[in-house]
C-alpha positions as CSV (number, residue, x, y, z in Angstrom):
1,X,24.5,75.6,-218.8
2,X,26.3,72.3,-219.2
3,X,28.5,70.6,-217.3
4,X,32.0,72.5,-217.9
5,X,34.1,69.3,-216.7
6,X,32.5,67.4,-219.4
7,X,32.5,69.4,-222.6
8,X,36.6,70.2,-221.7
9,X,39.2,67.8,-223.6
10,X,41.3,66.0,-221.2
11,X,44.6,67.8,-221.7
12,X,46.7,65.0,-219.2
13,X,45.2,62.3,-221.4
14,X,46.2,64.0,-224.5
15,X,50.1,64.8,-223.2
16,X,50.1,61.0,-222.2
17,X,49.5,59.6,-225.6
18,X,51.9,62.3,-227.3
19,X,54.6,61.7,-225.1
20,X,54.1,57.9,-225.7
21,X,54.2,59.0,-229.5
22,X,57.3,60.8,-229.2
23,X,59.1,58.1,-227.2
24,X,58.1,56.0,-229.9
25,X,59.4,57.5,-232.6
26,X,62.6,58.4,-230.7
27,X,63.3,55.2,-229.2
28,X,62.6,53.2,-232.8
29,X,65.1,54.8,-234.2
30,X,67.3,54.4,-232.1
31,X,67.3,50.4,-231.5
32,X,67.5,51.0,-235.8
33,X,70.9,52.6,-235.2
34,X,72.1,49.8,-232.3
35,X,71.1,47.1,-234.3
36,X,73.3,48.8,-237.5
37,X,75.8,49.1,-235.1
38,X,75.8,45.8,-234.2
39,X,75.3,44.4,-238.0
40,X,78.8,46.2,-238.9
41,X,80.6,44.7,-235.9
42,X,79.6,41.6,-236.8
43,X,79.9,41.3,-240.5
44,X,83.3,43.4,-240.3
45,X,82.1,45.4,-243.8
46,X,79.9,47.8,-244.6
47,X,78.1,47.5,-248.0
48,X,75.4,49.1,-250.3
49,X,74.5,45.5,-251.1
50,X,72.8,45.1,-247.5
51,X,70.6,48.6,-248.1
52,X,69.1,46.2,-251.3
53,X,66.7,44.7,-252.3
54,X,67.5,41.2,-251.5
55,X,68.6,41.7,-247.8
56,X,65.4,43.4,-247.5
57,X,63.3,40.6,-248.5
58,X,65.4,38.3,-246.9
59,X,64.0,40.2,-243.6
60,X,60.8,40.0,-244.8
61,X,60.6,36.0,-245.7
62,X,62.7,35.6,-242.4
63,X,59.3,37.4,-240.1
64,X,56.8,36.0,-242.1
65,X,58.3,32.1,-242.0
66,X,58.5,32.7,-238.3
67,X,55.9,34.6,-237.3
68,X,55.0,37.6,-236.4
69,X,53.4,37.2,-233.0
70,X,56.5,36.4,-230.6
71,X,60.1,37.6,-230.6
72,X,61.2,33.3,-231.4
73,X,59.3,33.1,-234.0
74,X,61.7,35.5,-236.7
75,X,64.7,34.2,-235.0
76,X,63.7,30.6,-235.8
77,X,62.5,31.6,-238.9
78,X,66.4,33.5,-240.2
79,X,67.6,30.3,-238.9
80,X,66.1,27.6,-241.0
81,X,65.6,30.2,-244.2
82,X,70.2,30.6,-243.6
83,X,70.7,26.8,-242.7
84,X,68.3,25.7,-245.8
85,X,70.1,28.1,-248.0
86,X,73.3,26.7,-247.5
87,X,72.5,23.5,-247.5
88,X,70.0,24.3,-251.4
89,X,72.5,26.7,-253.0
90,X,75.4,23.7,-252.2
91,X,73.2,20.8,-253.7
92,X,70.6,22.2,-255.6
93,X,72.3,26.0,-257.2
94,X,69.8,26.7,-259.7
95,X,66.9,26.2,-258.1
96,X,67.4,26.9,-254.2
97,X,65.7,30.9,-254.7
98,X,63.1,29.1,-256.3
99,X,62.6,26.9,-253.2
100,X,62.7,29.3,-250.7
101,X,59.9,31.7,-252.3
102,X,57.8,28.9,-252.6
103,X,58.4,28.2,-249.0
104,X,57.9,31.7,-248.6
105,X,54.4,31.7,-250.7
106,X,53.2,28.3,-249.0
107,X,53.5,29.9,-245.5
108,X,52.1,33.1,-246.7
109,X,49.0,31.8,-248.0
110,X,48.3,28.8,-245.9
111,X,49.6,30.2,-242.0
112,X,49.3,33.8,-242.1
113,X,50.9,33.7,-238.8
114,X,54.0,31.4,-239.4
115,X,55.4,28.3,-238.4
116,X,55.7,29.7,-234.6
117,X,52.1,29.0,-234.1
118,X,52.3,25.3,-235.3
119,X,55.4,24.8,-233.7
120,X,54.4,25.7,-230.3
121,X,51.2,23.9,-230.3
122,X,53.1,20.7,-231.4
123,X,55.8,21.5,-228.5
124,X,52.3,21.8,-225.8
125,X,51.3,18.1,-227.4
126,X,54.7,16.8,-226.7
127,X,56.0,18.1,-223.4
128,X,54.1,16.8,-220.1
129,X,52.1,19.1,-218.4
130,X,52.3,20.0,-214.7
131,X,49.4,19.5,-212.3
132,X,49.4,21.8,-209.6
133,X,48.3,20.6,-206.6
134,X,45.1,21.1,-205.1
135,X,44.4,23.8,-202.5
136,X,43.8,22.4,-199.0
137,X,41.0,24.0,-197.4
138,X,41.6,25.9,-194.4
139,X,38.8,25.6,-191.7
140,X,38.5,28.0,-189.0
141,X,36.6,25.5,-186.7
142,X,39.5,23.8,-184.3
């Protein structure tokens, strides 16, 4: 006869990983609903044109131009894509969506990972490192 404890599913491990699943999908939400919240205070109007299509792939180019792999990365990355489309719809007005998803294409196709990436590894070049100092050995001999 085999080993009972063995052939048994672990029920503990499967409640873990369904209660992480449900907190999940509970707590996403949520943050969805604060960060709405917070969108509405801020703009003082509430609109179907920020449900669209454009606002959505504004998010979108705003991630991937930043990067996906830290929270700096889509906050630098709204920056820039906001200050250099005021700055190309003021000068340039017929071309400045034109820019901005060939921007958009560039970074897709060449850094897969955003500017974050190159940024940081340019910001390691430039700022000084810190040596730590050496351990002094301890001897137990007096």
């Amino acid at each position: 006869m085999p080993n009972v404890s063995l052939t048994r599913p672990k029920l503990w491990l499967l409640k873990a990983v369904l209660a992480i699943v449900l907190a999940q999908w509970l707590c996403g939400p949520v943050i969805a609903a604060f960060a709405g919240f917070l969108f509405a205070c801020v703009q003082m109007v509430v609109a179907p044109e920020y449900a669209g299509f454009v606002f959505g792939t504004e998010l979108v180019i705003w991630v991937a131009l930043g990067g996906r792999g830290s929270l700096i990365g889509p906050i630098v990355g709204a920056i820039s894509i906001d200050v250099g489309s005021a700055y190309l719809s003021g000068n340039l007005p017929y071309i400045w969506t034109l820019l901005v998803g060939v921007a958009f294409v560039t970074v897709i196709v060449a850094m897969p990972r955003g500017l974050a990436p190159l940024v940081a590894a340019a910001a390691r070049q430039a700022l000084p490192r810190r040596r730590r100092a050496a351990p002094v050995p301890v001897s137990c001999h007096a």
